[in-house]
C-alpha positions as CSV (number, residue, x, y, z in Angstrom):
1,X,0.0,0.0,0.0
2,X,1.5,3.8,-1.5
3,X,1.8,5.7,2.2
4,X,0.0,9.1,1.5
5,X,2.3,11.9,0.7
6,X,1.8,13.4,3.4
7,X,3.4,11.1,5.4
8,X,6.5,10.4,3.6
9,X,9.8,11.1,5.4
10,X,11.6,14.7,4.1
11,X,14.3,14.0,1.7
12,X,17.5,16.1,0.1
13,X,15.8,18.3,-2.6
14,X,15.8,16.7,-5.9
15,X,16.4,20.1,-7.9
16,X,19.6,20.5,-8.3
17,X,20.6,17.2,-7.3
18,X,24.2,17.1,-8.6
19,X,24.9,20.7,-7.8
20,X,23.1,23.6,-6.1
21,X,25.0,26.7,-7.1
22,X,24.6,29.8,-5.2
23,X,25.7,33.3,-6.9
24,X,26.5,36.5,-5.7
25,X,26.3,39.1,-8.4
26,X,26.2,42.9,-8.4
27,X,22.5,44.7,-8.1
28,X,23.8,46.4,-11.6
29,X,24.8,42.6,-13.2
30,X,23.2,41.0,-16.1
31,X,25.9,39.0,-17.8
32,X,26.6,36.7,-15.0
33,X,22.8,35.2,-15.2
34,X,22.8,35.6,-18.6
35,X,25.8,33.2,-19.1
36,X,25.0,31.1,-16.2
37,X,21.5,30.4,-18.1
38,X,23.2,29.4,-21.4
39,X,25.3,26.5,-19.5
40,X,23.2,23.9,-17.4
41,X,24.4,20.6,-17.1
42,X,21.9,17.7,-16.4
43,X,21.1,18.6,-12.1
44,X,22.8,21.5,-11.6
45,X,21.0,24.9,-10.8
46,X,22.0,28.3,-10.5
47,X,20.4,30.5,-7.6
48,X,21.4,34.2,-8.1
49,X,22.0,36.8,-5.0
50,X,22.3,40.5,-5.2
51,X,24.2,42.6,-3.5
52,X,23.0,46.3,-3.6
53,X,25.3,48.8,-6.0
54,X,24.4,52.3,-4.5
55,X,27.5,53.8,-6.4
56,X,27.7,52.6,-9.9
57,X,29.4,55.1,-11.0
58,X,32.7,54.5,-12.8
59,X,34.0,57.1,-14.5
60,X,36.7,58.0,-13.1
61,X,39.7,56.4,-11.1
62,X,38.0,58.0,-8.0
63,X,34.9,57.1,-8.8
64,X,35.8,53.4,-9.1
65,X,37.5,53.3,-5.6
66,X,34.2,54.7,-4.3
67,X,32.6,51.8,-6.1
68,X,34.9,48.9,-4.8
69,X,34.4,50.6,-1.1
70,X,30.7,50.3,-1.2
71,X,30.4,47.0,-1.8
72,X,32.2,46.0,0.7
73,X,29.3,47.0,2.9
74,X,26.7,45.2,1.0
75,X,28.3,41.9,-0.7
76,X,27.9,40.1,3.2
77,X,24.0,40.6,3.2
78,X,23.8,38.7,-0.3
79,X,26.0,36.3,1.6
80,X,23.9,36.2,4.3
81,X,20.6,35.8,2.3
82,X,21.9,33.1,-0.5
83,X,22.6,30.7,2.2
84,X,18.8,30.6,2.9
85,X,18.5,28.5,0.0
86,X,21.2,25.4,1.1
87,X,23.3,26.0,-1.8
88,X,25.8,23.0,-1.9
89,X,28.3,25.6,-3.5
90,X,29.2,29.5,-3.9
91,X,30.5,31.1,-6.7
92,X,31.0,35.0,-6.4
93,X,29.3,36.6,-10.0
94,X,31.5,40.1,-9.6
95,X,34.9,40.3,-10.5
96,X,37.0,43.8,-10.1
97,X,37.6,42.9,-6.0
98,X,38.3,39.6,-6.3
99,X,41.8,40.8,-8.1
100,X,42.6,43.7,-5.7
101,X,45.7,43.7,-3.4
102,X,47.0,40.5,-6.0
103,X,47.5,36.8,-4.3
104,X,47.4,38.6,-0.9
105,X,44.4,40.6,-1.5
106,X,42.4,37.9,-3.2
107,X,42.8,35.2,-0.5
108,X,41.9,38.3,2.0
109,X,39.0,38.5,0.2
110,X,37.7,34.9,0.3
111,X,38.8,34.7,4.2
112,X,35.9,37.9,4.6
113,X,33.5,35.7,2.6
114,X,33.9,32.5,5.0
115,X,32.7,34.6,7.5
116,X,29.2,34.6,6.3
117,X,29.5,31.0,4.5
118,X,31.5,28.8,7.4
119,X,34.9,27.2,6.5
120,X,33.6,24.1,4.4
121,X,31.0,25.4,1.7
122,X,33.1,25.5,-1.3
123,X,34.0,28.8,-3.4
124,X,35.0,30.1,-6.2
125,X,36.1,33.9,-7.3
126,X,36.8,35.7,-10.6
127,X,40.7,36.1,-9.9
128,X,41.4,32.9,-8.7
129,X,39.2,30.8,-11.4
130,X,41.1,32.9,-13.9
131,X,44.3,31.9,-12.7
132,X,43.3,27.9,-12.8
133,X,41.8,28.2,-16.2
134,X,45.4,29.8,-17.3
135,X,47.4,27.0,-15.4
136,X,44.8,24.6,-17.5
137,X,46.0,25.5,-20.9
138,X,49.9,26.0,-19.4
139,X,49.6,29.6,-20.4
140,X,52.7,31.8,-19.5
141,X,52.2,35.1,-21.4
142,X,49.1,36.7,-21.0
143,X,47.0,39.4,-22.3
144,X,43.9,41.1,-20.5
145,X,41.0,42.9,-21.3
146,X,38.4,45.0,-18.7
147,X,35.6,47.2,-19.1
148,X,37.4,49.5,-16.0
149,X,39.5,52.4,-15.2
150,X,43.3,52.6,-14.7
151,X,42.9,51.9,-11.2
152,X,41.0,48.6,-11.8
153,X,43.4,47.5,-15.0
154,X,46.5,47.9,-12.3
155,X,44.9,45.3,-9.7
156,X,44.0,42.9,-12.6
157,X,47.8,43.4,-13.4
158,X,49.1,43.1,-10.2
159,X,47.3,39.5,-9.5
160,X,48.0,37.9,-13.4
161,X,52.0,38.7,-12.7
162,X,52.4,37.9,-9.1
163,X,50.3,34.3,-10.1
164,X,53.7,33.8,-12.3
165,X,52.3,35.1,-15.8
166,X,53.9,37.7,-17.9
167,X,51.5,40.3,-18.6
168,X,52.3,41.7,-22.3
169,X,49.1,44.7,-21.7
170,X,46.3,45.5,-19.8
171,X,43.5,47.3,-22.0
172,X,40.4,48.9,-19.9
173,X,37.2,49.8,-21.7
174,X,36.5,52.8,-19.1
175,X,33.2,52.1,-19.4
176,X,31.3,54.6,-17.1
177,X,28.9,53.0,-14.9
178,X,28.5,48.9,-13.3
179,X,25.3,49.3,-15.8
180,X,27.0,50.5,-18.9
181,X,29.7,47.6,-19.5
182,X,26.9,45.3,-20.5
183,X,25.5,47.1,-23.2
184,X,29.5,47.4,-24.7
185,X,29.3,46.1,-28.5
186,X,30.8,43.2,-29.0
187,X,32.4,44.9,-32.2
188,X,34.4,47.0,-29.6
189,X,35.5,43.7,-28.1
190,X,36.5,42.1,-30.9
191,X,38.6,45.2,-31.9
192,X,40.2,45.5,-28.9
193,X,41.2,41.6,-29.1
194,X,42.6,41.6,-32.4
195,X,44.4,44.6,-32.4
196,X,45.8,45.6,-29.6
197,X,45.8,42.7,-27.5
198,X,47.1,39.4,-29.3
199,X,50.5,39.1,-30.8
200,X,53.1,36.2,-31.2
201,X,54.3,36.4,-27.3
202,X,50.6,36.2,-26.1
203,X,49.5,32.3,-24.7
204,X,46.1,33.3,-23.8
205,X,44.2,36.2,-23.6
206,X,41.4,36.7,-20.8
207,X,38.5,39.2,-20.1
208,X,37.8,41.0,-16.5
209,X,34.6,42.2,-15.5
210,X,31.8,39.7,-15.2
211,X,29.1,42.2,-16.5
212,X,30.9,42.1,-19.9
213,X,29.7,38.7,-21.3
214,X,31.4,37.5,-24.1
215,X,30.8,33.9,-24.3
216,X,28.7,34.4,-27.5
217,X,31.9,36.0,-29.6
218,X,34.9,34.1,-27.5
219,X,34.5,30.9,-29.0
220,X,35.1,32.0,-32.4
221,X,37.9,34.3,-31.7
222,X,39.9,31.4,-30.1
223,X,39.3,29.1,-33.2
224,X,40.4,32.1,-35.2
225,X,43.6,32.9,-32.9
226,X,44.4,29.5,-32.2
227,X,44.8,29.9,-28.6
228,X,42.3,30.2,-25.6
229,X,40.2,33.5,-25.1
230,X,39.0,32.8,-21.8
231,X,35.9,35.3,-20.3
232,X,35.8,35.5,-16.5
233,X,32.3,34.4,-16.5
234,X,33.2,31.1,-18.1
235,X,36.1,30.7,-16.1
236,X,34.1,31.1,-12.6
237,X,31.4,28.3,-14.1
238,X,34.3,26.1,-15.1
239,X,36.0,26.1,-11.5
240,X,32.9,25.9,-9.9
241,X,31.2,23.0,-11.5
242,X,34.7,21.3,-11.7
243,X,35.4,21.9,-7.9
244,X,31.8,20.7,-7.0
245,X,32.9,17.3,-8.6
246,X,30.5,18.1,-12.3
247,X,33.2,16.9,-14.8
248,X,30.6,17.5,-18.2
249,X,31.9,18.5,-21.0
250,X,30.2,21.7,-23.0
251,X,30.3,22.3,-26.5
252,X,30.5,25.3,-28.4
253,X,31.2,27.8,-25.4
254,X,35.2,27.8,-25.6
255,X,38.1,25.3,-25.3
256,X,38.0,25.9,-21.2
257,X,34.9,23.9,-20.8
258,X,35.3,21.4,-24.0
259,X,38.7,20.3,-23.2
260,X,39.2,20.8,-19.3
C-alpha cells in the first residue's frame, strides 16, 4: 500500500541534485545570469543573490574606488541571504575585488566571505578561477582585457603577474557606470582583441569584468587565434562546476569547458 504523501519522510531536494550553485552578483549585473543560463548541465541549478550597488558610477579612477568601497558594505548581506536557499556551492558573479591587493588581496577577500559561508562550503572567485583556467591550458604570457578604469586595469595586473604570468598589456574599456559595461558592442570587443591585445608572445588572452559577457563572440575568436580567449564568466562556471565534482563536458562555449 503507497503511504500518503503526506506522510513520507523529508528527503534532500531533488532540484539541483548534482549541484546547487549559489551566486552573488552585483544589483547592476546581467551577464553573470545571462551566461550562467546558457550553461546547465543535467542537475545543476543556478540561484542568483544581489548585493545592492548604490555607487555605480565609474567614470573616473576616483569614482571606481568609491565603487569597490561600497560594496564592501553590501556583498555580506547577499552572503547572508543566498545561504537561505542550502546551496551545496558558492561562486561570487562580480569580478573587479576579487583581483585587488594580488594573491594577498584575493585570499583576504575569500577569508571575509567564509565569515558569512563557514569554512567548508566550497567557493569560487573571478581572480582565482582565472588563474586555474590559465594553469589549465599552461599559459605563461598573458594578455587582458576589462571594461574598467586605470585603477582597476592595475589590480588585474598586479594578480595575473604575481600568479607567475607575464602580462604583455592591460586594455580597460572605461566604461562609465557597473550598468554601462553590458551594453558594450561586441564589435568594440573584438577590436580590442585583435588589435591591440594578441601578438606572437601572447598564450592566452582573458577578459575581467563579469558584466561584460562575451561567451557568445569568445569561442570563435579562439578558433580564429588558435589559442584560448577565456571570459571570467566562463572561467568562474568552469572552477565551480569542476570543484563541486560536475566533470561534463560543454560544446560550443570555448576550449575551457570542452577540453578541461
Amino acid at each position: 500500500m503507497t503511504e500518503p504523501l503526506n506522510k513520507l519522510k523529508p528527503q534532500a531536494p531533488w532540484i539541483g541534485s548534482r549541484g546547487r550553485v549559489g551566486v552573488i552578483i552585483p544589483s547592476t549585473n546581467i551577464g553573470v545570469e545571462y551566461d550562467c543560463q546558457r550553461i546547465i548541465p543535467p542537475g545543476v541549478t543556478w540561484h542568483f543573490a544581489r548585493f545592492f550597488v548604490e555607487q555605480p558610477d565609474l567614470s573616473s579612477d576616483n569614482m571606481f574606488l568609491a565603487f569597490i568601497d561600497a560594496i564592501r558594505k553590501t556583498i555580506p548581506d547577499a552572503m547572508r541571504d543566498i545561504m537561505t536557499c542550502e546551496p551545496s556551492y558558492i561562486m561570487m558573479g562580480m569580478s573587479a575585488e576579487t583581483f585587488w591587493g594580488g594573491l594577498e588581496g584575493n585570499a583576504e577577500f575569500e577569508a571575509r566571505l567564509r565569515d558569512g559561508i563557514g569554512p567548508t562550503m566550497g567557493l569560487t572567485s573571478g581572480a582565482a578561477a582565472l588563474k586555474q583556467a590559465l594553469d589549465a591550458f599552461g599559459a605563461k604570457s598573458v594578455a587582458a582585457l576589462t571594461p574598467y578604469q586605470n585603477v582597476g586595469d592595475v589590480q588585474v595586473r598586479r594578480f595575473l603577474e604575481e600568479s607567475g604570468y607575464n602580462v604583455t598589456k592591460v586594455v580597460g574599456l572605461k566604461c562609465d557606470t557597473a550598468t554601462s559595461i553590458a551594453h558594450t558592442p561586441p564589435e568594440q570587443v573584438i577590436d580590442v582583441i585583435l588589435n591591440q591585445l594578441d601578438g606572437d608572445n601572447v598564450d592566452a588572452i582573458v577578459q575581467a569584468g563579469t558584466n561584460l559577457s562575451t561567451q557568445d563572440i569568445f569561442p570563435t575568436l579562439e578558433k580564429h587565434l588558435g589559442k584560448p580567449v577565456i571570459p571570467i564568466n566562463i572561467a568562474t562556471i568552469w572552477h565551480a562546476l569542476r570543484a563541486h565534482g560536475i566533470h561534463d563536458k560543454v560544446f560550443g562555449r570555448g576550449w575551457l569547458l570542452e577540453r578541461h
